[in-house]
SEFI-607974 format. One line per field, with one value per residue (C-alpha): z, x, y; residue in one letter; residue number from 1. Coordinates in nm, 3 decimals, m for minus. Layout:
zz (Z_...) $
xx (X_...) $
yy (Y_...) $
code (a_...) $
pos (NUM_...) $
//
This chain:
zz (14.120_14.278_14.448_14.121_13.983_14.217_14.190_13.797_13.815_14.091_13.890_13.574_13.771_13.919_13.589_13.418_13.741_13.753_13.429_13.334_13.249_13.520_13.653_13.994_14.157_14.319_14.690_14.646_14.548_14.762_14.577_14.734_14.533_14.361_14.373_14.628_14.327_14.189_14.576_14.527_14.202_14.296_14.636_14.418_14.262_14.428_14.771_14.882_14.654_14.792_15.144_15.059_15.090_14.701_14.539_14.170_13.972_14.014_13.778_13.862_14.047_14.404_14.407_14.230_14.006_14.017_14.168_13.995_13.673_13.478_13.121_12.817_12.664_12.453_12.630_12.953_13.226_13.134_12.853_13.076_13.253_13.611_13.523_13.792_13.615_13.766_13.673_13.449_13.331_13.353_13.604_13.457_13.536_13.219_13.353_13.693_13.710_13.598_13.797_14.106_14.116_13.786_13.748_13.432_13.656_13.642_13.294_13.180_12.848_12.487_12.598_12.371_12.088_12.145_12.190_11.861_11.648_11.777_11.789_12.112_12.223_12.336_12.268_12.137_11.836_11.794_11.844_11.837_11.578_11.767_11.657_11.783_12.048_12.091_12.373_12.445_12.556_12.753_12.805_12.937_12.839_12.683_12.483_12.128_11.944_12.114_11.991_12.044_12.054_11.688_11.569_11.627_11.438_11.084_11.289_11.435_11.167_11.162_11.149_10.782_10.660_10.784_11.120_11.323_11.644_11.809_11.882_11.669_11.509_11.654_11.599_11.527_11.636_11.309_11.271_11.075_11.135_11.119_11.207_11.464_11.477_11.807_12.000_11.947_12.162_12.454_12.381_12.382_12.212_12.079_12.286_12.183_11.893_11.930_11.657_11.753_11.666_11.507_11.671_11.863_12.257_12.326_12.603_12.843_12.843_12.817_13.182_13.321_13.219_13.343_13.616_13.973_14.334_14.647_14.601_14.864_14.789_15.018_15.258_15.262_15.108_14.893_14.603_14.252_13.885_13.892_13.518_13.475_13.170_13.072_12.829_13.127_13.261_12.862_12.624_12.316_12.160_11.840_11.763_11.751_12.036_11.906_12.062_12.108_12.267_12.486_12.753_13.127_13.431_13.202_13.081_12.739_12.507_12.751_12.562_12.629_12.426_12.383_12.302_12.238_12.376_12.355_12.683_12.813_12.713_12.815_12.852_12.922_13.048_13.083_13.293_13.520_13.883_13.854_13.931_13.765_13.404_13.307_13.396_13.283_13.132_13.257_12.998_13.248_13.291_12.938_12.888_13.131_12.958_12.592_12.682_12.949_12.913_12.554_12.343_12.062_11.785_11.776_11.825_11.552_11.577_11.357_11.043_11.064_10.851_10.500_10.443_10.214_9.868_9.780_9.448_9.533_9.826_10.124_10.481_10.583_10.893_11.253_11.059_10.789_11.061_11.237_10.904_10.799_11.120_11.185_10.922_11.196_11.151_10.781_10.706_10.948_10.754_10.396_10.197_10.186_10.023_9.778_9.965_10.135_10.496_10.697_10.939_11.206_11.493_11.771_12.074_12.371_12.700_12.872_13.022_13.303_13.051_12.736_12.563_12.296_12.020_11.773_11.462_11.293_10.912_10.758_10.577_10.402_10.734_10.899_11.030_10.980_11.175_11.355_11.719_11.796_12.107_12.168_12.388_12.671_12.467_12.164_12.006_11.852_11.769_11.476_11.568_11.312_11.541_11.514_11.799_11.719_12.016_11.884_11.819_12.120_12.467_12.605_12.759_13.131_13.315_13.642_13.714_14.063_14.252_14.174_13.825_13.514_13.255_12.895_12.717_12.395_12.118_12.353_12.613_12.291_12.176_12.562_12.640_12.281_12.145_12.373_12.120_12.088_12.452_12.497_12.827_12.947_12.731_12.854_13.197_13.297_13.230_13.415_13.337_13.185_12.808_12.564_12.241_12.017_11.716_11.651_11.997_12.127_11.801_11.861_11.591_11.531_11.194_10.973_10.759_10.562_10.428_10.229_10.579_10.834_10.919_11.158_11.365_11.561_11.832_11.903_12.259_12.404_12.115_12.028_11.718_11.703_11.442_11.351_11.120_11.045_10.790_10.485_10.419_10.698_10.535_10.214_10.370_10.560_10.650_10.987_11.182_11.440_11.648_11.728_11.865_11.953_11.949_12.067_11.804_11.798_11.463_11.539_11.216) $
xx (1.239_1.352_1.015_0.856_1.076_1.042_0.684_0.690_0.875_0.659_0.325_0.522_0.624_0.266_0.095_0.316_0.260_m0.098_m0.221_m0.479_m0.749_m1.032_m0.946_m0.932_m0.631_m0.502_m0.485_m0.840_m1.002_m0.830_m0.805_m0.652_m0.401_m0.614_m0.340_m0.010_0.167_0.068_0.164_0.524_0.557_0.450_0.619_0.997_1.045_0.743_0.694_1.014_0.931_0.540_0.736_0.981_1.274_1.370_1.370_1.261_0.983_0.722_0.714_0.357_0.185_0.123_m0.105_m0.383_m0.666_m0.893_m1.002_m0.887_m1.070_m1.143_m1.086_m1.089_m0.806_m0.867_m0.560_m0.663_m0.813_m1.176_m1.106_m1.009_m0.707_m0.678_m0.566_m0.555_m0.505_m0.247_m0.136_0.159_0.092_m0.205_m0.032_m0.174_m0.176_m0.196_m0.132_m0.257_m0.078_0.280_0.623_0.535_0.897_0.912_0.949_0.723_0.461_0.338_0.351_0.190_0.000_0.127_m0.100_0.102_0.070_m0.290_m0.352_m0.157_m0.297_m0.623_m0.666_m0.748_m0.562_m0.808_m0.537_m0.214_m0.320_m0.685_m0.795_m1.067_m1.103_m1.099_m0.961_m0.633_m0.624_m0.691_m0.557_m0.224_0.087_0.290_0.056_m0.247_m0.547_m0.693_m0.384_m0.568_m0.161_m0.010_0.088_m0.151_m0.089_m0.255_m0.001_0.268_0.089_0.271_0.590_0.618_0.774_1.172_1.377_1.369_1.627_1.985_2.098_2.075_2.299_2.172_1.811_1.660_1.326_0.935_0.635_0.335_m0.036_m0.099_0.175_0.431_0.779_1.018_1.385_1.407_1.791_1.656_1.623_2.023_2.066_1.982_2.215_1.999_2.256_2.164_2.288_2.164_2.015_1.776_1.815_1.456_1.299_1.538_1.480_1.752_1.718_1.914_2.089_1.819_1.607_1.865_2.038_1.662_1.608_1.967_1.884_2.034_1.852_1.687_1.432_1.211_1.265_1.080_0.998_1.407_1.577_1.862_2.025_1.961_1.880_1.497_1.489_1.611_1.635_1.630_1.301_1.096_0.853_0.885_0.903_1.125_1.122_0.855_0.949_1.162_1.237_1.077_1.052_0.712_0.613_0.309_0.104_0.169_0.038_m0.135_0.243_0.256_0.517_0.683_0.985_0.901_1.082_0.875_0.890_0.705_0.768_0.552_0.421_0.515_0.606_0.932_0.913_1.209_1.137_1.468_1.326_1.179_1.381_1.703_1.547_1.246_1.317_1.243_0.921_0.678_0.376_0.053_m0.027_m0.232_m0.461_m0.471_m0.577_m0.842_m0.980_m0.988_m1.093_m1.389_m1.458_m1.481_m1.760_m1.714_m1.865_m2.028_m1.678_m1.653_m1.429_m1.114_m1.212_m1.077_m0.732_m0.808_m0.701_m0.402_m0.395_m0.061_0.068_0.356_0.366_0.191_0.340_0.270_0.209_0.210_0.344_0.048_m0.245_m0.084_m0.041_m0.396_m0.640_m0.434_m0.489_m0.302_0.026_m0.060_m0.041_0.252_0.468_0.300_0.346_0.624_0.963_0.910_1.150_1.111_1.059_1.405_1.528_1.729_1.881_1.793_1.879_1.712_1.770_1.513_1.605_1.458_1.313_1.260_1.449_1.744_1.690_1.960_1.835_2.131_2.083_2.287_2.584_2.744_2.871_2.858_2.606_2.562_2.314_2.135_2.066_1.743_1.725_1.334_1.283_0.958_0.830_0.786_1.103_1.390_1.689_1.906_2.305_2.507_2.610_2.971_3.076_3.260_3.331_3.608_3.783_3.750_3.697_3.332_3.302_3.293_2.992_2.933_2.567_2.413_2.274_2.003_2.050_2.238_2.520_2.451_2.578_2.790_2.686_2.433_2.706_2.933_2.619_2.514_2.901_3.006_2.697_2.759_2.623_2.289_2.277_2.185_2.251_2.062_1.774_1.720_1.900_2.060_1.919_1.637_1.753_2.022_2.049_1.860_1.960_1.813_2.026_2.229_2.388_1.974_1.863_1.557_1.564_1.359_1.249_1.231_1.043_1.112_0.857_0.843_0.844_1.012_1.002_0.831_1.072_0.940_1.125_1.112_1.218_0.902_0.683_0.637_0.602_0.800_0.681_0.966_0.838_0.875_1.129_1.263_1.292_1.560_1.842_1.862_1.804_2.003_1.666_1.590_1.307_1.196_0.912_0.811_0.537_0.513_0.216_0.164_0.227_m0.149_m0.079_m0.101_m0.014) $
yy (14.310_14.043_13.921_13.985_13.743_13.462_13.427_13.444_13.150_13.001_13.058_12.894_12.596_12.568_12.592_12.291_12.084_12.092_12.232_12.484_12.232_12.251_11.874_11.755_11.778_11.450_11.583_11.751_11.393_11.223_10.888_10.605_10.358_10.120_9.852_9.799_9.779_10.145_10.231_10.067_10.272_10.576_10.595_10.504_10.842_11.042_10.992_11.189_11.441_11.505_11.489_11.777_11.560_11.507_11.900_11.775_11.737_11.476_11.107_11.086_11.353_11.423_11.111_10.950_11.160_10.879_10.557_10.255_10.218_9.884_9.971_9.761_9.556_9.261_9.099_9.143_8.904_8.885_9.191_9.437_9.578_9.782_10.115_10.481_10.800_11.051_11.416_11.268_10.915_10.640_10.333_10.017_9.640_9.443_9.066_9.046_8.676_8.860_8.883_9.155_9.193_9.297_9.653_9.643_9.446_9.814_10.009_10.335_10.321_10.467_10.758_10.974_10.803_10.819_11.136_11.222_10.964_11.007_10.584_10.496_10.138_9.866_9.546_9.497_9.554_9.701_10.031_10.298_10.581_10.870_11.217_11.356_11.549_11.887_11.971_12.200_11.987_12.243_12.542_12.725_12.565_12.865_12.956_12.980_13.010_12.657_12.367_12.039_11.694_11.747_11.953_11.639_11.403_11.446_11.467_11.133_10.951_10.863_11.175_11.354_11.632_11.665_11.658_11.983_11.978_12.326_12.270_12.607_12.445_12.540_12.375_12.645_12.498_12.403_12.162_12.379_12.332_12.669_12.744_13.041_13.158_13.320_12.976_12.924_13.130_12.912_12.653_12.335_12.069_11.707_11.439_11.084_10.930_10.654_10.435_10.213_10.492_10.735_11.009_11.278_11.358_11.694_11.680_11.890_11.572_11.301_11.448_11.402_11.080_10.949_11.153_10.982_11.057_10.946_10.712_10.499_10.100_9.845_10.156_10.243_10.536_10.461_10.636_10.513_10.601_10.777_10.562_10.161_10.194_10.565_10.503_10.298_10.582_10.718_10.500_10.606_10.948_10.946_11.338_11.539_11.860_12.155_12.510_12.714_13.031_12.977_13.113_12.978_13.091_13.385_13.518_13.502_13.463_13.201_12.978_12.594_12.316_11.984_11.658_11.389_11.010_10.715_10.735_11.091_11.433_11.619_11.994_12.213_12.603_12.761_13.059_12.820_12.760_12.493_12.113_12.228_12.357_11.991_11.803_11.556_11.707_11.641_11.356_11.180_11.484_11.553_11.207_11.115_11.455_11.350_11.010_11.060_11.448_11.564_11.543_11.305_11.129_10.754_10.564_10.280_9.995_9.992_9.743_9.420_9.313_9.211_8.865_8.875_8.723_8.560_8.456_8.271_7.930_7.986_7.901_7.531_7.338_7.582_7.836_7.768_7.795_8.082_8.288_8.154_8.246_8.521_8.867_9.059_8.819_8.835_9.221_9.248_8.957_8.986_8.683_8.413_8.526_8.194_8.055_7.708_7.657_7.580_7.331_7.575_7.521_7.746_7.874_8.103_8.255_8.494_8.806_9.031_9.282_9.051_8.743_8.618_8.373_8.229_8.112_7.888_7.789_7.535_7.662_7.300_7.164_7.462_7.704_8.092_8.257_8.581_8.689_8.840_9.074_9.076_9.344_9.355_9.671_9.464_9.599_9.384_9.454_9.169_9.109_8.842_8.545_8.551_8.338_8.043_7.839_7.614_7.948_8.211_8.188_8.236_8.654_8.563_8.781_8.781_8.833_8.933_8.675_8.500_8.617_8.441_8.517_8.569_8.240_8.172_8.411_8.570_8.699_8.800_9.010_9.165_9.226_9.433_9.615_9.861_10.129_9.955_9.937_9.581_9.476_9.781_9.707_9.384_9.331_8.995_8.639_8.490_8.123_7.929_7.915_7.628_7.515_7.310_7.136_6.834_6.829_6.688_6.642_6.891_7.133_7.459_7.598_7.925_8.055_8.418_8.665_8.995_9.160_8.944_8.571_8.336_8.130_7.757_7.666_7.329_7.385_7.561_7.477_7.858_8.032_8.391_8.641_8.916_9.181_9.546_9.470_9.329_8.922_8.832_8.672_8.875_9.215_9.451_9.605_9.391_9.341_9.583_9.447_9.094_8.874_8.529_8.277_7.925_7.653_7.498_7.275_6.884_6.749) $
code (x_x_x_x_x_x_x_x_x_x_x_x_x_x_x_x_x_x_x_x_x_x_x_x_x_x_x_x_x_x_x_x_x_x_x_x_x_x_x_x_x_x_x_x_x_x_x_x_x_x_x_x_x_x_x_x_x_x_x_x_x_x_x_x_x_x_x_x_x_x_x_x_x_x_x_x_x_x_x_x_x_x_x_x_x_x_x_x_x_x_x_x_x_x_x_x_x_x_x_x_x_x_x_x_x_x_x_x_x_x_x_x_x_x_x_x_x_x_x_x_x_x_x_x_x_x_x_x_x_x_x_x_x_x_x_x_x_x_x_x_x_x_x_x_x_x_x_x_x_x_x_x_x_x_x_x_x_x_x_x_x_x_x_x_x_x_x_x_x_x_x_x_x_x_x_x_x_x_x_x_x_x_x_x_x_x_x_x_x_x_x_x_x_x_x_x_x_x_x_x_x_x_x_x_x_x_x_x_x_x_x_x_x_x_x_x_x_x_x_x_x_x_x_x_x_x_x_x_x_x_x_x_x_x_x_x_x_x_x_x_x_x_x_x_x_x_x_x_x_x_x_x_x_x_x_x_x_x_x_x_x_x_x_x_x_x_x_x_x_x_x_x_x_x_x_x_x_x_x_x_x_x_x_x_x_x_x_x_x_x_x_x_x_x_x_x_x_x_x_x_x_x_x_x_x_x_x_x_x_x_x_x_x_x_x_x_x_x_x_x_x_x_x_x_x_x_x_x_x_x_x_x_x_x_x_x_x_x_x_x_x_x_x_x_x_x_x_x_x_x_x_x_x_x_x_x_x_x_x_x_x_x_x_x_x_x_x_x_x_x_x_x_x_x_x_x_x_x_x_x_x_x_x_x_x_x_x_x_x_x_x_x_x_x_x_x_x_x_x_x_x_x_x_x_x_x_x_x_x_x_x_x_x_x_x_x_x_x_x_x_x_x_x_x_x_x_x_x_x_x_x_x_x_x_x_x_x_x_x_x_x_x_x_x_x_x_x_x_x_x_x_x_x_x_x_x_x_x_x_x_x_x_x_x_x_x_x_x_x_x_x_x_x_x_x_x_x_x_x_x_x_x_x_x_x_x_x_x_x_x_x) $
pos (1_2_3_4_5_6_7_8_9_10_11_12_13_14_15_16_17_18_19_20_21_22_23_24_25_26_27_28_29_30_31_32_33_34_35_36_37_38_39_40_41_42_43_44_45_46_47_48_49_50_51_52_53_54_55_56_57_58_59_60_61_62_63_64_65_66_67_68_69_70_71_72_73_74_75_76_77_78_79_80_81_82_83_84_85_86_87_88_89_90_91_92_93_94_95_96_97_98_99_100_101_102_103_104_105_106_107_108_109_110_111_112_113_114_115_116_117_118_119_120_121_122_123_124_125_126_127_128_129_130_131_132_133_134_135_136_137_138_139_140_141_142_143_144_145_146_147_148_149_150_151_152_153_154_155_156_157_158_159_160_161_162_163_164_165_166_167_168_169_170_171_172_173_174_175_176_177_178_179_180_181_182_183_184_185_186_187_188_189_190_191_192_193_194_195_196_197_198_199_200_201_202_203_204_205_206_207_208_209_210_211_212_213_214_215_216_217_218_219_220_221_222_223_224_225_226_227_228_229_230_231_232_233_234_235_236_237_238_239_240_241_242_243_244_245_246_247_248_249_250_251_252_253_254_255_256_257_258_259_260_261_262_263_264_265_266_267_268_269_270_271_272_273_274_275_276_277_278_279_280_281_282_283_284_285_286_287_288_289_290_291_292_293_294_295_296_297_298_299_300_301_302_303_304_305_306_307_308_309_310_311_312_313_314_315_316_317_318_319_320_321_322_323_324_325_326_327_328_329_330_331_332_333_334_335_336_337_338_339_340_341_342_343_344_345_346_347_348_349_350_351_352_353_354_355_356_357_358_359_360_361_362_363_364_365_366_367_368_369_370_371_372_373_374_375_376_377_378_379_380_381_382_383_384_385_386_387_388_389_390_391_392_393_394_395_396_397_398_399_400_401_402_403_404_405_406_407_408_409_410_411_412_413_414_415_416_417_418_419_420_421_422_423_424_425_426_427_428_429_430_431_432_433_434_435_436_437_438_439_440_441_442_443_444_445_446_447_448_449_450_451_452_453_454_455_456_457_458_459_460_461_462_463_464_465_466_467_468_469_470_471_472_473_474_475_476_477_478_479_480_481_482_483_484_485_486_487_488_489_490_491) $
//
């Protein structure tokens, strides 16, 4: 019984590592790294793993599927960006001219969103219609009764319905969502909500990605979080964890839970071996296949934004031409709040992993104003600036060296929002901090929409677009995601 045992659980492992799908396994084509970079990656989290020395799960796969692949991007050097598929993830290269020390120099696509959606990402912001994906996430290939990326894609919205600590729901193929009193039984407890996206981790899968271990730096073995930050190999959770019963390794009726991130898929087996009942699923696999492999029909474009027709004022000077040439900036901001363009002052810092700005609007002969946290994964987060300098002593932050301390309201922000998780979101500074106000007499501007504002900053000449929610100052509904654009207006 016992031998039995052990290789049940060694067939399940097998099948989640490599899949049921007929693809080439990385080993068996033998691909070498298209870039040193991908190498660098690859060899952090997976290189003691392939070597037996780290007993866990792989990141990326035993190596790469494919040779490095030019694929379009709008965004990209000559409209195109170096990608290299492997079992788990797609590595990808989208600014060849970037910061190699950077560990987002490397990133791996929103395959997941992709695959659910069915629109296939070509640039920041256009896409092909494709259909979603119908392709098991956490099964056998040929299991007719599991779940698909398909079956996720009318549950990728914010949560909906009351909180549910014991994770007891399971997602059917078609989508449908059921409680099963029979999955409380395992115990799987929510750990962490994630209020970008607001969405629950259980526990299970926020362990993994907090997960400490050996991993190879510069050639050298050190110990060290396998994540920095938890969501960097994932992206943020766009579902919620659901249970199914599936096929793997030909045993049916095999308890998985799933969920779905932006750029991977966490399943947890609880019969499989300890250091393996959570993995990566083979995204990268299940990719490459929908993309290159399956039959589909003539792929059209997505239709160009409709240029917006406002009642009220329209935007003038840089933010005028911006909101004018741009339909993209004009369905994400809507039309002007009817509310006249501001004189702010303004401050900025960048970060290792994104930036801070502080727009300041007169209040009589003061100012009030907002601190945006504009995070590398075109995220943002909206604090109230409630440092007053002539009234409390600056938070004192030692950074490492060669690195900077958050300033003023900035450092007040990093140190306290401890639940928002700031300072792990975006690191330490890069560079000293700017402002722009009375002090130099350079002064930065505002201007508020139905959906967000646009925000100048005199210092760099740049023109930041904050949208995904309500007009800024008389909202509490902030902005979520941001942009920013050169300032090209020369009146």
């Amino acid at each position: 019984m016992k031998r039995t045992t052990t290789l049940l659980v060694a067939f399940v492992l097998l099948a989640i590592l490599l899949g049921s799908l007929g693809l080439p396994s990385a080993r068996a084509a033998n691909n070498s790294f298209a870039n040193d970079a991908f190498t660098a990656t690859w060899s952090r989290t997976d290189e003691l793993v392939a070597s037996g020395v780290a007993k866990r799960s792989y990141y990326w796969g035993p190596g790469p599927n494919t040779a490095g692949i030019y694929e379009q991007y709008v965004e990209g050097k000559d409209g195109q960006h170096l990608v290299q598929y492997f079992d788990k993830s797609r590595m990808e290269i989208n600014n060849p001219d970037g910061e190699l020390a950077s560990p987002f120099y490397v990133t791996n696509g929103l395959l997941t969103e992709e695959l659910i959606t069915g629109k296939m990402q070509v640039g920041n912001s256009k896409f092909v219609e494709r259909k979603p994906a119908d392709i098991p996430l956490a099964s056998d290939g040929d299991d007719p009764n599991a779940p698909t990326y398909a079956s996720f894609r009318d549950h990728i919205g914010p949560t909906k319905g009351s909180y549910i600590e014991t994770v007891n729901q399971s997602i059917a193929r078609d989508g449908s969502i059921r409680t099963d009193s029979r999955y409380a039984n395992y115990g799987v407890k929510q750990e962490y909500f994630e209020p970008a996206t607001s969405h629950n981790i259980p526990l299970v899968f926020w362990s993994f990605l907090n997960a400490s271990g050996p991993v190879l730096v510069g050639g050298k073995q050190q110990n060290a979080k396998l994540n920095e930050p938890y969501f960097y190999a994932t992206g943020y959770p766009i579902s919620e964890a659901y249970w199914a019963s599936v096929k793997i390794a030909g045993q049916a009726s095999t308890d998985v839970l799933i969920q779905a991130f932006e750029r991977r898929v966490l399943t947890y087996v609880p019969s499989a071996a300890e250091g393996f009942k959570v993995q990566m699923g083979n995204i990268g696999q299940h990719y490459y296949k929908w993309r290159y492999q399956d039959s589909v029909p003539t792929i059209t474009p997505t239709a160009a934004p409709v240029a917006l027709t406002c009642n009220g004022s329209l935007p003038k000077r840089g933010f005028g031409k911006l909101w004018g040439e741009n339909t993209t900036v004009q369905q994400q901001l809507g039309c002007t709040a009817n509310v006249p363009e501001s004189v702010v002052a303004f401050a900025q810092q960048p970060f290792q992993h994104g930036q801070m700005i502080d727009v300041l609007y007169r209040n009589g002969s003061g100012y009030y104003g907002f601190i945006y946290a504009l995070y590398e994964d075109g995220t943002s987060q909206r604090f109230a600036d409630t440092f007053v300098g002539s009234k409390e002593a600056e938070p004192q932050l030692t950074p490492p060296a060669g690195l900077y301390a958050p300033r003023a309201g900035f450092a007040k922000v990093w140190r306290d929002e401890t639940a928002a998780r700031v300072a792990e979101k975006l690191g330490w500074a890069t560079g000293p901090l700017y402002e722009a106000g009375p002090s130099n007499n350079v002064f930065g501007a505002a201007q508020d929409f139905e959906l967000g504002l646009m925000v100048y900053s005199g210092p760099s000449k740049k023109i930041y677009v904050l949208y995904g929610g309500k007009t800024d100052r008389y909202s509490n509904q902030a902005p979520t995601k941001w942009g920013v654009y050169d300032d090209t207006f020369n009146g």
